[in-house]
C-alpha positions, 0 to 999 in steps of 0.5 A: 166674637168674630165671625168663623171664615171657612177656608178650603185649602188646595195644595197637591203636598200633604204636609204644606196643607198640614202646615198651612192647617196647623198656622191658620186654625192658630187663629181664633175665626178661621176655620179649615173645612176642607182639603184638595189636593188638585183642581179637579177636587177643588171644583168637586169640593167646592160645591160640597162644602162652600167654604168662604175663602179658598186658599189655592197653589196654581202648580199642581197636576191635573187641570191646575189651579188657573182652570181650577178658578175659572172653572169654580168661578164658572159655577159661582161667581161670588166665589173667593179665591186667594192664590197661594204661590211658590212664583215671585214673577209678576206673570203668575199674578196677572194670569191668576186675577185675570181668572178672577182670583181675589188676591196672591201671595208668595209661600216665603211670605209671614204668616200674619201676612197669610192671616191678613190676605185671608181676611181681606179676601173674605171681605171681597176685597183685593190682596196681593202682596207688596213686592207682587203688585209693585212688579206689576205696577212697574210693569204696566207703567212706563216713562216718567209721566203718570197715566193717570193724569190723562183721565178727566175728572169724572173718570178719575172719580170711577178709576177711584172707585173702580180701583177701591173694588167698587162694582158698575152699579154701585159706582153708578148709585154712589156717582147718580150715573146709569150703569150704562154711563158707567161702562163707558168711562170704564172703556175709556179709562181702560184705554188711556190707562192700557189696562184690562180689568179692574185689577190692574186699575187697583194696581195702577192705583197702588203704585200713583199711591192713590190708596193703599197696598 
């Protein structure tokens, strides 16, 4: 039997939650403990109930879901958050993963889809869907020659496992590097590869077709 995942939904319209309710509780391991319907409850609440998954909207009034996340985040940072939105832009996503968000995806998409996004984000793993991450990879590539190609062998080595959601210090376990060691080619890899976080290494990763969407 598979494990319950506690999920928290936050949307500022009663009957998209009511919706979102009755689709995910279909599912056999997936529970909703607990409903806001702005960022202000969603912090409140989150203390409260913990739940494992938060299922967050970022357009709602009050203080909104981006500060909603940095704000939970703030308060624990193992929390995670899957970003449920009505934006197909590729800002929206940017912004939400740069918060700290785990995963995005747009409202129009399947149901199976929301499943799926929920699972890997219960997982610690990054979600986003696939027309959201190819916006932003075209977005952060340009020309015909692949960024990658400038990284030397070792930080190739991390890039991968950067990209894979591995943390410095497992990479630095798994690579028999210091942490310190490691935070320097992350350094450098972020400059050749003109990226932020982690997450932009991830999709950088997707669209060379290093690992999977």
């Amino acid at each position: 039997m598979n494990e319950i995942i506690n999920v928290m939904l936050v949307d500022d319209h009663a009957v998209v939650r009511m919706g979102f309710k009755m689709l995910l509780e279909a599912a056999s391991d997936v529970k909703v403990v607990a409903e806001a319907e702005n960022g202000e409850q969603a912090v409140k609440l989150y203390d409260e109930v913990k739940p494992d998954v938060i299922v967050m909207d970022i357009t709602m009034p009050g203080i909104g879901g981006l500060d909603a996340i940095e704000r939970i985040l703030a308060k624990d940072a193992t929390a995670r958050i899957l970003v449920l939105s009505a934006h197909e832009d590729s800002v929206h996503p940017k912004r939400v993963l740069n918060a700290g968000a785990l995963g995005y995806l747009t409202k129009r998409s399947a149901p199976e889809e929301l499943l799926k996004a929920i699972h890997t984000v219960a997982g610690r793993k990054m979600y986003l869907e696939t027309n959201v991450a190819q916006q932003m990879a075209l977005q952060q590539l340009s020309g015909d020659k692949n960024p990658v190609d400038t990284l030397s062998a070792r930080e190739f080595e991390v890039f991968m496992a950067l990209a894979q959601g591995k943390s410095t210090n497992e990479i630095a376990e798994a690579l028999f590097l210091s942490p310190r060691t490691v935070g320097t080619h992350l350094y450098n890899i972020k400059q050749k590869l003109n990226a932020g976080n982690q997450a932009e290494l991830t999709l950088i990763a997707m669209r060379s077709g290093l690992i999977d969407p």
